[in-house]
N, CA, C and O atoms as a Maestro MAE file, in Angstrom:
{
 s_m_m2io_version
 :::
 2.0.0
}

f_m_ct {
 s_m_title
 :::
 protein
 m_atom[332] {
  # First column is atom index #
  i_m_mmod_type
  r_m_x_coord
  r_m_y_coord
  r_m_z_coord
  i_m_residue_number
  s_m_chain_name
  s_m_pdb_residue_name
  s_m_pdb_atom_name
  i_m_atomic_number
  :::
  1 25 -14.363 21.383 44.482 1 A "UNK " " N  " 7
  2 3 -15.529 21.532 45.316 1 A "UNK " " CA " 6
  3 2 -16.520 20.418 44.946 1 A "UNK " " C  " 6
  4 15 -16.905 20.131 43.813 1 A "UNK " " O  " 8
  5 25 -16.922 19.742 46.315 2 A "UNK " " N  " 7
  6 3 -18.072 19.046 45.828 2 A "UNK " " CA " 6
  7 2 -19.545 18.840 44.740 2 A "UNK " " C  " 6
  8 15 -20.236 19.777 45.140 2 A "UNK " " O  " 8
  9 25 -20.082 18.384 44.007 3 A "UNK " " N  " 7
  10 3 -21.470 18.670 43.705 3 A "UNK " " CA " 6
  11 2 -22.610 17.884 44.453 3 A "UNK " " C  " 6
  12 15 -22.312 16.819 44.995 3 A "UNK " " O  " 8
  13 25 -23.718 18.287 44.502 4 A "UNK " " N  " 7
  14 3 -24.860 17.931 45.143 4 A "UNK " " CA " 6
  15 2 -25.561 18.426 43.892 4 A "UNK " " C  " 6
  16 15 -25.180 19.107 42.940 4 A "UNK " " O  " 8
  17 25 -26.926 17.750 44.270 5 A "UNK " " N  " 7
  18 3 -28.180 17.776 43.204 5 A "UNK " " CA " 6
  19 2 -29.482 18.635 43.947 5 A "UNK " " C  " 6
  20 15 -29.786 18.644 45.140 5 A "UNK " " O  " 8
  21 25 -30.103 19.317 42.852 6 A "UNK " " N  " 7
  22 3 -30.813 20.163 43.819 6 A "UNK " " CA " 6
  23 2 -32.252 19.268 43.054 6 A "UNK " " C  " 6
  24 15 -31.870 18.680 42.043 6 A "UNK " " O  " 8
  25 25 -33.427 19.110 43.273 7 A "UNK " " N  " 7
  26 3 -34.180 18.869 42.652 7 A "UNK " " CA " 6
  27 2 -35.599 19.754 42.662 7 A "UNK " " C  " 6
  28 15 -35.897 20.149 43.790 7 A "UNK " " O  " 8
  29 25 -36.554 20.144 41.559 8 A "UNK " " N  " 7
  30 3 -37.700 21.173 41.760 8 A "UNK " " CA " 6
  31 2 -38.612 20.250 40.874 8 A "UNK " " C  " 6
  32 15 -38.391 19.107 40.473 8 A "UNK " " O  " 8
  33 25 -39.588 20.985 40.701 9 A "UNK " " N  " 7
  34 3 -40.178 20.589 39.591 9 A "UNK " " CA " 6
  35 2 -41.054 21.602 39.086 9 A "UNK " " C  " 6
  36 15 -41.513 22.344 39.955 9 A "UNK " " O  " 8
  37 25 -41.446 21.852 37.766 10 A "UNK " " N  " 7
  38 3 -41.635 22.851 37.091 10 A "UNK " " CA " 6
  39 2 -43.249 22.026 35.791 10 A "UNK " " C  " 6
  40 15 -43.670 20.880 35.639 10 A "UNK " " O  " 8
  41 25 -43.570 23.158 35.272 11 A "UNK " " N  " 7
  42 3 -44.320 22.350 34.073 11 A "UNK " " CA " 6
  43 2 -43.743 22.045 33.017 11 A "UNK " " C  " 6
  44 15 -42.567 22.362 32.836 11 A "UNK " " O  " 8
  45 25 -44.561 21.271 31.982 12 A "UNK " " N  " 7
  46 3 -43.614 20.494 30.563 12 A "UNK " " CA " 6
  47 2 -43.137 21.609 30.233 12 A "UNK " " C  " 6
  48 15 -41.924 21.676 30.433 12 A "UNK " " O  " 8
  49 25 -43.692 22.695 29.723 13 A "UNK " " N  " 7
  50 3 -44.377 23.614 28.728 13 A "UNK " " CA " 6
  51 2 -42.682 24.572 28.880 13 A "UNK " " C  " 6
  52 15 -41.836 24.763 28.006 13 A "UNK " " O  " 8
  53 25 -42.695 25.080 30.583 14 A "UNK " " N  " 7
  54 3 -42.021 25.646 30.731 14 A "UNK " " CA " 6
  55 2 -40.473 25.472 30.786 14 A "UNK " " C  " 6
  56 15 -39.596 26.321 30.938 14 A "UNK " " O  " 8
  57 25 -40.382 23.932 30.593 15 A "UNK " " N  " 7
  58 3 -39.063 23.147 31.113 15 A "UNK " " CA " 6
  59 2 -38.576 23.213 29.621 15 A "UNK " " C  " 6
  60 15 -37.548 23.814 29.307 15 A "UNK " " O  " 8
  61 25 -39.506 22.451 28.579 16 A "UNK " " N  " 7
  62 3 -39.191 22.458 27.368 16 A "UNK " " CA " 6
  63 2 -38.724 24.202 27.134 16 A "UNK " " C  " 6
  64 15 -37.519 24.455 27.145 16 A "UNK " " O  " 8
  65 25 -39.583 25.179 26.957 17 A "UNK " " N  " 7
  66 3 -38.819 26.616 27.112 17 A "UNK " " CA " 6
  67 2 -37.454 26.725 27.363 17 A "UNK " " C  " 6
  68 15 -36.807 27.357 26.527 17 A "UNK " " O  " 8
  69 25 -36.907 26.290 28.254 18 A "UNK " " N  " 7
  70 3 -35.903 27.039 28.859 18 A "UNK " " CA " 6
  71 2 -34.882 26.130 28.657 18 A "UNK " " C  " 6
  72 15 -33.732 26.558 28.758 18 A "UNK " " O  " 8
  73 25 -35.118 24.594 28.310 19 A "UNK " " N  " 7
  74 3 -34.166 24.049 27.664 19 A "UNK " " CA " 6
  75 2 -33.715 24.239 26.096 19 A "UNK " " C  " 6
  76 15 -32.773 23.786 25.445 19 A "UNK " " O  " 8
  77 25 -34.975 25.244 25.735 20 A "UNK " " N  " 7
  78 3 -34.495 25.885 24.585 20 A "UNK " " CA " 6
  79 2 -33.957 26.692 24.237 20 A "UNK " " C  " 6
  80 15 -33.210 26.583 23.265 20 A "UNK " " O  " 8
  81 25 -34.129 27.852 24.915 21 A "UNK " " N  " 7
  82 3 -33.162 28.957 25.657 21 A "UNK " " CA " 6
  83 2 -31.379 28.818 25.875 21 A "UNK " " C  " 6
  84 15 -30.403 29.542 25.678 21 A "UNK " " O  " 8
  85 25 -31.639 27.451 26.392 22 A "UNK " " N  " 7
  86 3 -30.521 27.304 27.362 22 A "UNK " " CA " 6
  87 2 -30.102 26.666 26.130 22 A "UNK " " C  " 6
  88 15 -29.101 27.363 25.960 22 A "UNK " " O  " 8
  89 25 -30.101 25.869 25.133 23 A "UNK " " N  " 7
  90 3 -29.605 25.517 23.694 23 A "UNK " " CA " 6
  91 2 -29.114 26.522 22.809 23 A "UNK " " C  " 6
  92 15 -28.047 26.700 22.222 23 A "UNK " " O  " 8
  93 25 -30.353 27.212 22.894 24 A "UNK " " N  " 7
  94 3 -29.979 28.527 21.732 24 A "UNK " " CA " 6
  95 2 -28.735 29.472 22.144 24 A "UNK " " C  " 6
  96 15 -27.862 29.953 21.421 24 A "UNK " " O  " 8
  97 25 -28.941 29.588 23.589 25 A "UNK " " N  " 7
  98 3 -27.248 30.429 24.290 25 A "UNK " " CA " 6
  99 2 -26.253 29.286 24.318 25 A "UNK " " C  " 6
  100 15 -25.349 29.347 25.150 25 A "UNK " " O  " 8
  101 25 -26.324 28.269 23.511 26 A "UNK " " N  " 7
  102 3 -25.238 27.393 23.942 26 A "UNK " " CA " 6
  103 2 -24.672 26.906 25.048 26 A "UNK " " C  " 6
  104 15 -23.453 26.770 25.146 26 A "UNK " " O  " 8
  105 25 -25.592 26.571 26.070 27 A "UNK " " N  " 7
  106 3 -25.690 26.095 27.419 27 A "UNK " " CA " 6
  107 2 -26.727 24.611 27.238 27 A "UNK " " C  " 6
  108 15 -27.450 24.253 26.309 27 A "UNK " " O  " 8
  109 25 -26.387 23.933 28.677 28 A "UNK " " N  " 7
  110 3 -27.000 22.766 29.146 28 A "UNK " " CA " 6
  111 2 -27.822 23.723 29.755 28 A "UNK " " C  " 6
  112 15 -27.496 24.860 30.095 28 A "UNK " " O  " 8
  113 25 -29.454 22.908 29.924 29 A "UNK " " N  " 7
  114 3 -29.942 23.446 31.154 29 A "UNK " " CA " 6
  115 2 -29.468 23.539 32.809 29 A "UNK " " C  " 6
  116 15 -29.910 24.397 33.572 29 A "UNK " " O  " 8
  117 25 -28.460 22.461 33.208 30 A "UNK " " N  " 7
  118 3 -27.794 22.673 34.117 30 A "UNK " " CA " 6
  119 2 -26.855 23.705 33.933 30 A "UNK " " C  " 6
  120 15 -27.064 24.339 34.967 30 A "UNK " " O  " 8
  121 25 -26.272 24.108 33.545 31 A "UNK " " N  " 7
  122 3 -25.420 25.621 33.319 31 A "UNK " " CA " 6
  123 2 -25.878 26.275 34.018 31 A "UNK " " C  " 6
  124 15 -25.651 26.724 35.141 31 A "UNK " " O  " 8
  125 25 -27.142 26.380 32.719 32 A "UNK " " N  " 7
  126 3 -28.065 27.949 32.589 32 A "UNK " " CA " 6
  127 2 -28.900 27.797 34.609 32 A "UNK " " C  " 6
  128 15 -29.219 28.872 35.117 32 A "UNK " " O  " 8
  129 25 -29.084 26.750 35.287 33 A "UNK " " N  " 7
  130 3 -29.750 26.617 36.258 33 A "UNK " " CA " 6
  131 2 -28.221 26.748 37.304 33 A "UNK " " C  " 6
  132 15 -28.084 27.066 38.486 33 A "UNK " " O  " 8
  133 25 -27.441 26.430 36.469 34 A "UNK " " N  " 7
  134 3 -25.690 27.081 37.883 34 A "UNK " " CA " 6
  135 2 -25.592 28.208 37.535 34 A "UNK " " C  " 6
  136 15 -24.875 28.860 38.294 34 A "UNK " " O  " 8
  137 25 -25.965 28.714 36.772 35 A "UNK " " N  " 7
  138 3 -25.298 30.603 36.129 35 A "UNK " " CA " 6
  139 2 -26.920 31.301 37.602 35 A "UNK " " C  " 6
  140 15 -26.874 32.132 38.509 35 A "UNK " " O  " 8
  141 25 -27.561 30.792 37.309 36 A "UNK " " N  " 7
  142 3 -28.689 31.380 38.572 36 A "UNK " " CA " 6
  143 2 -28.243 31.498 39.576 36 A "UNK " " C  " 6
  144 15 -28.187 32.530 40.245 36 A "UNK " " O  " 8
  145 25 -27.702 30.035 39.939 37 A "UNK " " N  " 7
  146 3 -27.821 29.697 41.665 37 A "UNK " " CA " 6
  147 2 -26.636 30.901 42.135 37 A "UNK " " C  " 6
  148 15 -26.746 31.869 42.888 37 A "UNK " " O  " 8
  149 25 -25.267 30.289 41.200 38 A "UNK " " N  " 7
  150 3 -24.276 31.391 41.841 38 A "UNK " " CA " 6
  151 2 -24.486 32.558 41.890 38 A "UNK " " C  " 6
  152 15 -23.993 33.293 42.746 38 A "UNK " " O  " 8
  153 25 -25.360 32.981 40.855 39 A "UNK " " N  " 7
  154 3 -25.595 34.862 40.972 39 A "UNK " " CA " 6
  155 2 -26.324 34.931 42.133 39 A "UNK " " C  " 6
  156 15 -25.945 35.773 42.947 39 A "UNK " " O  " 8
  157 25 -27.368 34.190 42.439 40 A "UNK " " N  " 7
  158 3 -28.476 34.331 43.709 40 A "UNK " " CA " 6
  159 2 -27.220 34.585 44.933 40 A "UNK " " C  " 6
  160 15 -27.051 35.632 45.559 40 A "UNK " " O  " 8
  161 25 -26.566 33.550 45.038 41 A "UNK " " N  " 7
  162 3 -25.578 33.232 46.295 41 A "UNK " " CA " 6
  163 2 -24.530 34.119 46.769 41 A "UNK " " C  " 6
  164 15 -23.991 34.107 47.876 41 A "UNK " " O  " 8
  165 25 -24.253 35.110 45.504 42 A "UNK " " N  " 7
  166 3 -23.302 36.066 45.025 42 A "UNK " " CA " 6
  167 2 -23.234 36.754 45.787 42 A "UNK " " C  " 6
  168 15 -22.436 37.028 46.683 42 A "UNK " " O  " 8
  169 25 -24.765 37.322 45.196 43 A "UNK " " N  " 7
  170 3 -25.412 38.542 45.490 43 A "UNK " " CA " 6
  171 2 -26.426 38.806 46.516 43 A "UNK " " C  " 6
  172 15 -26.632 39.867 47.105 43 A "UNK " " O  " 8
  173 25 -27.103 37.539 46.658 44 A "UNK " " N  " 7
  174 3 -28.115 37.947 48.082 44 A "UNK " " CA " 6
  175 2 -29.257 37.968 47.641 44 A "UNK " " C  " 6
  176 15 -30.241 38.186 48.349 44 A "UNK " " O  " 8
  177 25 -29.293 37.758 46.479 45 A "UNK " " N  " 7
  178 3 -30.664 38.815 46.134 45 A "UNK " " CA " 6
  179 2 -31.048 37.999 44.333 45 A "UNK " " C  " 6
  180 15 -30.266 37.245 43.755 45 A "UNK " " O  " 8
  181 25 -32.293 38.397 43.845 46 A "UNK " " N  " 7
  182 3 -32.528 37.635 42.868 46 A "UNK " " CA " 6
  183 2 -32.234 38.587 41.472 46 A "UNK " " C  " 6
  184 15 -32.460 39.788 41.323 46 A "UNK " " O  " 8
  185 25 -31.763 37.804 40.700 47 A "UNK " " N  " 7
  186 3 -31.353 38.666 39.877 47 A "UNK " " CA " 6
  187 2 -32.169 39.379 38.447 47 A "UNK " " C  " 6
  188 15 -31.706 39.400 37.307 47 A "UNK " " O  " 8
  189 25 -33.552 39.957 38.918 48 A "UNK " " N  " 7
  190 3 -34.371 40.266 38.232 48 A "UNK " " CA " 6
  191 2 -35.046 40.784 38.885 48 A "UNK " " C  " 6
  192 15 -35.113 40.420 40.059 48 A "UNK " " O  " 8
  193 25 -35.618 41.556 38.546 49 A "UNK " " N  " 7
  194 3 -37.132 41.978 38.680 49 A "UNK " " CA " 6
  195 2 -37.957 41.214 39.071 49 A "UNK " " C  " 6
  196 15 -38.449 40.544 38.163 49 A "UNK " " O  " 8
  197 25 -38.443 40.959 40.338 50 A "UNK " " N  " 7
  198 3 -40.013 40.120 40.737 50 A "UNK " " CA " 6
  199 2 -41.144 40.824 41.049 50 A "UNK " " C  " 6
  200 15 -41.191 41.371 42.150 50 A "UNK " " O  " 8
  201 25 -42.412 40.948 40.005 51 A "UNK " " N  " 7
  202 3 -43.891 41.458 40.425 51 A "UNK " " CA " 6
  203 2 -44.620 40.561 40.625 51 A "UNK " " C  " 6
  204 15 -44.162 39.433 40.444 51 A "UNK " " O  " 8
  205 25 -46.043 40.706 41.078 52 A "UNK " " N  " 7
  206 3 -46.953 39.888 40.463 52 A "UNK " " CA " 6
  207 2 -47.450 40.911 39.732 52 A "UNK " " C  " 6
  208 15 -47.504 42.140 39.689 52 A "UNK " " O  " 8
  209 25 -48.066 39.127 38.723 53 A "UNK " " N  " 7
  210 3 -48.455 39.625 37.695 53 A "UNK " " CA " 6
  211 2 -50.148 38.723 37.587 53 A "UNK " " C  " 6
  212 15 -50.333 37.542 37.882 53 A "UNK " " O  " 8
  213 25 -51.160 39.679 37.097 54 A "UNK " " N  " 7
  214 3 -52.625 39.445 37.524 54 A "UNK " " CA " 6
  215 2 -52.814 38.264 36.088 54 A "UNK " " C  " 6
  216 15 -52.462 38.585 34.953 54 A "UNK " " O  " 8
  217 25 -53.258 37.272 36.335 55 A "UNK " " N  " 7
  218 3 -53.355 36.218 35.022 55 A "UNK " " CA " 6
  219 2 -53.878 37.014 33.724 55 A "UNK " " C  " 6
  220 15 -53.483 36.774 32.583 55 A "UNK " " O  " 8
  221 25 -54.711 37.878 34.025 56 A "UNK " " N  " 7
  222 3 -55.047 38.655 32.465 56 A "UNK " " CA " 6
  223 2 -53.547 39.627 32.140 56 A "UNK " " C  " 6
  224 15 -53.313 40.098 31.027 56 A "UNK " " O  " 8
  225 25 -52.988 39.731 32.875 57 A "UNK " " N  " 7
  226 3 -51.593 40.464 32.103 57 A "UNK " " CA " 6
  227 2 -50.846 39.265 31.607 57 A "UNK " " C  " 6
  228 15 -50.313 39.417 30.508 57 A "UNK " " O  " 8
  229 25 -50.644 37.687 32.403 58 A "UNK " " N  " 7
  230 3 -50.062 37.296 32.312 58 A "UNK " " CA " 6
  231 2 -49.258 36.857 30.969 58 A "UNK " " C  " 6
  232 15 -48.044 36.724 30.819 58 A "UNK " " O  " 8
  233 25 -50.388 36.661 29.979 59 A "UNK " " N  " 7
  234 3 -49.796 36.420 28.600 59 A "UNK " " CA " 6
  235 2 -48.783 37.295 27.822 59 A "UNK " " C  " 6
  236 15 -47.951 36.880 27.015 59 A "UNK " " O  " 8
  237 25 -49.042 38.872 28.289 60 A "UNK " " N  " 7
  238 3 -48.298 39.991 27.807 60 A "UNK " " CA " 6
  239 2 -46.881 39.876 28.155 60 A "UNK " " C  " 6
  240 15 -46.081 40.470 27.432 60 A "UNK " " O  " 8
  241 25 -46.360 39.064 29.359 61 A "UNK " " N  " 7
  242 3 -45.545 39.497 29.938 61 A "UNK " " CA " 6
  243 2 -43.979 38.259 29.448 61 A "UNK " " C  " 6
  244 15 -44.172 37.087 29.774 61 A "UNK " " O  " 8
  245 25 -42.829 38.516 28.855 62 A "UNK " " N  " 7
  246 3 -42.284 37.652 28.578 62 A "UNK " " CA " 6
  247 2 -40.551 37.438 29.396 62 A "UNK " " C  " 6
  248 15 -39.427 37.496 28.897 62 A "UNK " " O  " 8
  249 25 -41.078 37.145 31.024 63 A "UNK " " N  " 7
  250 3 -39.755 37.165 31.954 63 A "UNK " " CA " 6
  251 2 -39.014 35.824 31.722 63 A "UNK " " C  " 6
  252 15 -37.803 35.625 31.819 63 A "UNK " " O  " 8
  253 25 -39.859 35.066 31.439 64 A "UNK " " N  " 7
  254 3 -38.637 34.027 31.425 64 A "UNK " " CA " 6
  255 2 -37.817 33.849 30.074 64 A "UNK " " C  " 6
  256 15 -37.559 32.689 29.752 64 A "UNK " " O  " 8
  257 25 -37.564 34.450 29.596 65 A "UNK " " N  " 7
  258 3 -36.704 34.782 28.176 65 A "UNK " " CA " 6
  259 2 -35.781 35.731 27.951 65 A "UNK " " C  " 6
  260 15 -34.718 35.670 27.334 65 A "UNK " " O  " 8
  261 25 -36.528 36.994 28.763 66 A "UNK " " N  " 7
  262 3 -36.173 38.037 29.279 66 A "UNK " " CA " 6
  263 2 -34.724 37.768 30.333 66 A "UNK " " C  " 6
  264 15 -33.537 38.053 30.173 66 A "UNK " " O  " 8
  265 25 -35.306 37.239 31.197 67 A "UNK " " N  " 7
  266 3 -34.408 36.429 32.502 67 A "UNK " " CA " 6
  267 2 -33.533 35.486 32.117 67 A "UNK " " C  " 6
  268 15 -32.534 35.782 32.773 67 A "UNK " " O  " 8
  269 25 -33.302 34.671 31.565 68 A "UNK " " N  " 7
  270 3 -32.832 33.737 30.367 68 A "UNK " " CA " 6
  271 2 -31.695 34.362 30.056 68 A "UNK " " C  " 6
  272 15 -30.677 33.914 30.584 68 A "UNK " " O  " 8
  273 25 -31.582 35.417 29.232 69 A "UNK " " N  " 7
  274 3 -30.554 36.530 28.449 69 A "UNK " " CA " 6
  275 2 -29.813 37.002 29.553 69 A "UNK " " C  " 6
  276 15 -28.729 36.630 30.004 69 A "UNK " " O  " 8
  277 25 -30.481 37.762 29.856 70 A "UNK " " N  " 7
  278 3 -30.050 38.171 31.290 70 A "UNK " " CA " 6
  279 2 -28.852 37.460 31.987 70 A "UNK " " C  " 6
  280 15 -27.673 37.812 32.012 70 A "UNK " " O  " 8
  281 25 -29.641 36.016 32.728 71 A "UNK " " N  " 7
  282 3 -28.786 35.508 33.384 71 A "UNK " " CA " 6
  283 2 -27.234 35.385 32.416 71 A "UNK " " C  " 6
  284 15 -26.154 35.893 32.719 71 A "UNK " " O  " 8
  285 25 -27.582 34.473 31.086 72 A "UNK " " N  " 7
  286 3 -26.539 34.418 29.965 72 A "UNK " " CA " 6
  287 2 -25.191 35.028 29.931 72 A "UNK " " C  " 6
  288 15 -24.024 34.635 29.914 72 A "UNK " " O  " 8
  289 25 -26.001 36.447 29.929 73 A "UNK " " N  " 7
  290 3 -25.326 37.153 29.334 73 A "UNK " " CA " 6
  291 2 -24.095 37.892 30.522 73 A "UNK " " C  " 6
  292 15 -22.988 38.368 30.270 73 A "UNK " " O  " 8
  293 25 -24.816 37.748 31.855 74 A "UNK " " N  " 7
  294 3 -23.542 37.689 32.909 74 A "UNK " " CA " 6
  295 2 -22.547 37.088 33.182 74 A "UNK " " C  " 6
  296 15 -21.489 37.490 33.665 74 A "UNK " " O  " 8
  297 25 -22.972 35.784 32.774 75 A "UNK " " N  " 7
  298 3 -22.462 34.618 32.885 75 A "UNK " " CA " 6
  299 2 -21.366 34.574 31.954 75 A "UNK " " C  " 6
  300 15 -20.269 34.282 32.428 75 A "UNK " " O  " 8
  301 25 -21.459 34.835 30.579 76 A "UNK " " N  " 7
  302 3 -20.045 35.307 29.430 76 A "UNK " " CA " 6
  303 2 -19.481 36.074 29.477 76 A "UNK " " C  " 6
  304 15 -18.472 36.196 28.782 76 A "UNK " " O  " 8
  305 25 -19.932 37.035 30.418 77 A "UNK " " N  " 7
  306 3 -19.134 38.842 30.674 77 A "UNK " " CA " 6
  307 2 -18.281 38.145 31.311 77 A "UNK " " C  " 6
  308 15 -17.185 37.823 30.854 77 A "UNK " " O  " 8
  309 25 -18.900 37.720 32.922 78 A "UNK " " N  " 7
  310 3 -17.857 37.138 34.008 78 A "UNK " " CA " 6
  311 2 -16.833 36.132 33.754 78 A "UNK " " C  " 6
  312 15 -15.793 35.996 34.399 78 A "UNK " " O  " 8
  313 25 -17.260 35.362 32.646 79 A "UNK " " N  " 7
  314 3 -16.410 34.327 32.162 79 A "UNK " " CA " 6
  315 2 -15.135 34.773 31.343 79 A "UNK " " C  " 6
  316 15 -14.098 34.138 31.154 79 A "UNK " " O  " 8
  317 25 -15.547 36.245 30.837 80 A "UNK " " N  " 7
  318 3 -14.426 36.718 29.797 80 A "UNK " " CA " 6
  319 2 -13.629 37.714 30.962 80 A "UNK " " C  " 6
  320 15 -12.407 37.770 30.821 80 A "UNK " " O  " 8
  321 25 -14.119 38.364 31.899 81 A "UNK " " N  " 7
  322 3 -13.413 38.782 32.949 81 A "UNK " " CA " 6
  323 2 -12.674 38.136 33.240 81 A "UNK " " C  " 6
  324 15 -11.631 38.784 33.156 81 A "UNK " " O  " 8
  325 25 -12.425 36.993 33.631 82 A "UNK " " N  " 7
  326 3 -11.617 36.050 34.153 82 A "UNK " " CA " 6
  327 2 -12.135 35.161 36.251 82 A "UNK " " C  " 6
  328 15 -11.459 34.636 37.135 82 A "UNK " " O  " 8
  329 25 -13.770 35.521 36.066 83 A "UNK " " N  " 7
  330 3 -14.599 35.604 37.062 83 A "UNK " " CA " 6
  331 2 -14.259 34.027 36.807 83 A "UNK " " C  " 6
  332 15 -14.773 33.162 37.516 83 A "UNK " " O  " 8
  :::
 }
 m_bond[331] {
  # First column is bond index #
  i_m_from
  i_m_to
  i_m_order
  :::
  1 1 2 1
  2 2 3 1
  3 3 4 2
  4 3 5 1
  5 5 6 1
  6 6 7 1
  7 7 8 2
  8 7 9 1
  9 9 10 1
  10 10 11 1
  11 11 12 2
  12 11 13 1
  13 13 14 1
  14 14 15 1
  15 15 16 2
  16 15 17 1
  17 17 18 1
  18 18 19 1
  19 19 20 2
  20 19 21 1
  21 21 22 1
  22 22 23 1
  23 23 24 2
  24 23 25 1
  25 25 26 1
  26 26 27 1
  27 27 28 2
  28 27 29 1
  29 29 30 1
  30 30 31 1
  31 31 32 2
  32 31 33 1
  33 33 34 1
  34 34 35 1
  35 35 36 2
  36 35 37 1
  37 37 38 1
  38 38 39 1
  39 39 40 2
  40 39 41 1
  41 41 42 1
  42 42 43 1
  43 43 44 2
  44 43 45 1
  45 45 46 1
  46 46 47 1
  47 47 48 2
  48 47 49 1
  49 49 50 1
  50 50 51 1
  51 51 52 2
  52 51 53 1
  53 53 54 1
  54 54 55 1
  55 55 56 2
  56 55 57 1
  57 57 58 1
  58 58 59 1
  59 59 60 2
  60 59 61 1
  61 61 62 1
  62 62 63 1
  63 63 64 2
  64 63 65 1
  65 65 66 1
  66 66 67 1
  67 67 68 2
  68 67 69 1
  69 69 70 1
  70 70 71 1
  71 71 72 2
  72 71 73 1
  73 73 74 1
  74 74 75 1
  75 75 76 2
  76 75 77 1
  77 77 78 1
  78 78 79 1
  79 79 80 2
  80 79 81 1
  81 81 82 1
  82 82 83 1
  83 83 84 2
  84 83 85 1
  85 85 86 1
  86 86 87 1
  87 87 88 2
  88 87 89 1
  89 89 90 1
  90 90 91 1
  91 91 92 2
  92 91 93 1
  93 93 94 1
  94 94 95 1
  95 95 96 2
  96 95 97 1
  97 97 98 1
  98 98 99 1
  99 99 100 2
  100 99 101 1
  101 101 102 1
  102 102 103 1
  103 103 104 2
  104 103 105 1
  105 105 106 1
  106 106 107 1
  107 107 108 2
  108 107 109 1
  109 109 110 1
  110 110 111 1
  111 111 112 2
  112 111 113 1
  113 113 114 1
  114 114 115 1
  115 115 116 2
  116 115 117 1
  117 117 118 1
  118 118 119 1
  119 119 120 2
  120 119 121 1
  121 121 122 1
  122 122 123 1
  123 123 124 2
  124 123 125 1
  125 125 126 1
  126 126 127 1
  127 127 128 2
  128 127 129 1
  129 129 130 1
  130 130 131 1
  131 131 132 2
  132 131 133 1
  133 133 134 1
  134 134 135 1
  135 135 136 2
  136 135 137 1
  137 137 138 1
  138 138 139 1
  139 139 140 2
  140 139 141 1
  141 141 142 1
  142 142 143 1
  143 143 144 2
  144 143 145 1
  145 145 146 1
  146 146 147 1
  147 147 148 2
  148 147 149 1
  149 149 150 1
  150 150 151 1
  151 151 152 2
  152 151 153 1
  153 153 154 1
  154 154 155 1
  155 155 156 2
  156 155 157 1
  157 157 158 1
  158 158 159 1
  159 159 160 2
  160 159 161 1
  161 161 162 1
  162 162 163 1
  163 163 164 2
  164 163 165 1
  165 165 166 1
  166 166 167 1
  167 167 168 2
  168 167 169 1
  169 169 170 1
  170 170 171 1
  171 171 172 2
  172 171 173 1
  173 173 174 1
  174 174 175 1
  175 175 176 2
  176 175 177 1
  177 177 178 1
  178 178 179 1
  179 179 180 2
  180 179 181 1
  181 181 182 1
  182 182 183 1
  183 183 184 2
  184 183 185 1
  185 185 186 1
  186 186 187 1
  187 187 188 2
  188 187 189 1
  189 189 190 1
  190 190 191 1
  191 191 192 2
  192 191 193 1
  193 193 194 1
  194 194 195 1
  195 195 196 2
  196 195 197 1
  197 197 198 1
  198 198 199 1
  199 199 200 2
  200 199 201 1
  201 201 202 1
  202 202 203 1
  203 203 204 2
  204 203 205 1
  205 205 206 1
  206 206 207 1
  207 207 208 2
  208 207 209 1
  209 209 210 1
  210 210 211 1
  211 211 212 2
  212 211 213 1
  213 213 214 1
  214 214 215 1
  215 215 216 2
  216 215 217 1
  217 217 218 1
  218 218 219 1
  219 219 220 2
  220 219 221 1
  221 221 222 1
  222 222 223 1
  223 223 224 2
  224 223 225 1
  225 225 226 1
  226 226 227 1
  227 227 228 2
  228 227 229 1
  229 229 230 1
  230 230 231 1
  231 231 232 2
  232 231 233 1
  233 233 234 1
  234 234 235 1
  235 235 236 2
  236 235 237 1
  237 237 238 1
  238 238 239 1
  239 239 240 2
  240 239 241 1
  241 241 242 1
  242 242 243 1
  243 243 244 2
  244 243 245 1
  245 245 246 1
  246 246 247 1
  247 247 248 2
  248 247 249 1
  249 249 250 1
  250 250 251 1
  251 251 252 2
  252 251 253 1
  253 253 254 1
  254 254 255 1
  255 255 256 2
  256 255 257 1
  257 257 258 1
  258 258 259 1
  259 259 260 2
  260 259 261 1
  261 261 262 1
  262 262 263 1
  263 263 264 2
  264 263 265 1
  265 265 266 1
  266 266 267 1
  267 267 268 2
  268 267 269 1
  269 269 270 1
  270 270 271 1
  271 271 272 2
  272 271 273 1
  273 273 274 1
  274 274 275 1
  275 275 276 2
  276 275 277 1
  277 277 278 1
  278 278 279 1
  279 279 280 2
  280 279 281 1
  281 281 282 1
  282 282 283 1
  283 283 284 2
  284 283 285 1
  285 285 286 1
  286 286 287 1
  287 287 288 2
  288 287 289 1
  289 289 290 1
  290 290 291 1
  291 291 292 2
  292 291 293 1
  293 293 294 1
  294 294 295 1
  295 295 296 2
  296 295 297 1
  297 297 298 1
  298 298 299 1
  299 299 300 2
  300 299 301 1
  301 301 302 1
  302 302 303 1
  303 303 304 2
  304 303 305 1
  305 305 306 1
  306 306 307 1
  307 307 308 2
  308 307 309 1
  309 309 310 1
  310 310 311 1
  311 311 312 2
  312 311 313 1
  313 313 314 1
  314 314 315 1
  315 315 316 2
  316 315 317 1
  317 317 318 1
  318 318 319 1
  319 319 320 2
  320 319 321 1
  321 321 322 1
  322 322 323 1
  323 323 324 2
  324 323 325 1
  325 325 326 1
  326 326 327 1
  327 327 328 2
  328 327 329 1
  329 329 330 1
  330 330 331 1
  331 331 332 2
  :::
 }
}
């Protein structure tokens, strides 16, 4: 199957995050950003929980780490399934 490039853009703060994430699970950030897309595409639907959240909660709240694992951790189930 072909690849194509998707491009976004995000802040430092948060990019650095999740390329750390995506290190610590032993992933590229491209992985960890294909383990998303296909679940999104899968399924229809996003694979988490979406609220808003009011900026004074915002500090309390830790989804993208949360979401992170998450995605991960489907991603090695399905992989050991034979998905």
């Amino acid at each position: 199957m072909a690849t194509v490039s998707m491009n976004f853009k995000t802040d430092a703060e948060s990019k650095k995050q999740f390329d750390e994430v995506a290190q610590e699970l032993g992933l590229s950030s491209s992985a960890l950003l294909n383990i998303f897309v296909k679940r999104v595409a899968k399924e229809k639907a996003i694979p988490f929980r979406v609220a808003v959240v009011s900026e004074k909660d915002d500090d309390q709240v830790e989804i993208p780490r949360a979401v992170m694992e998450e995605i991960a951790a489907y991603y090695v189930n399905k992989k050991t399934d034979g998905e």
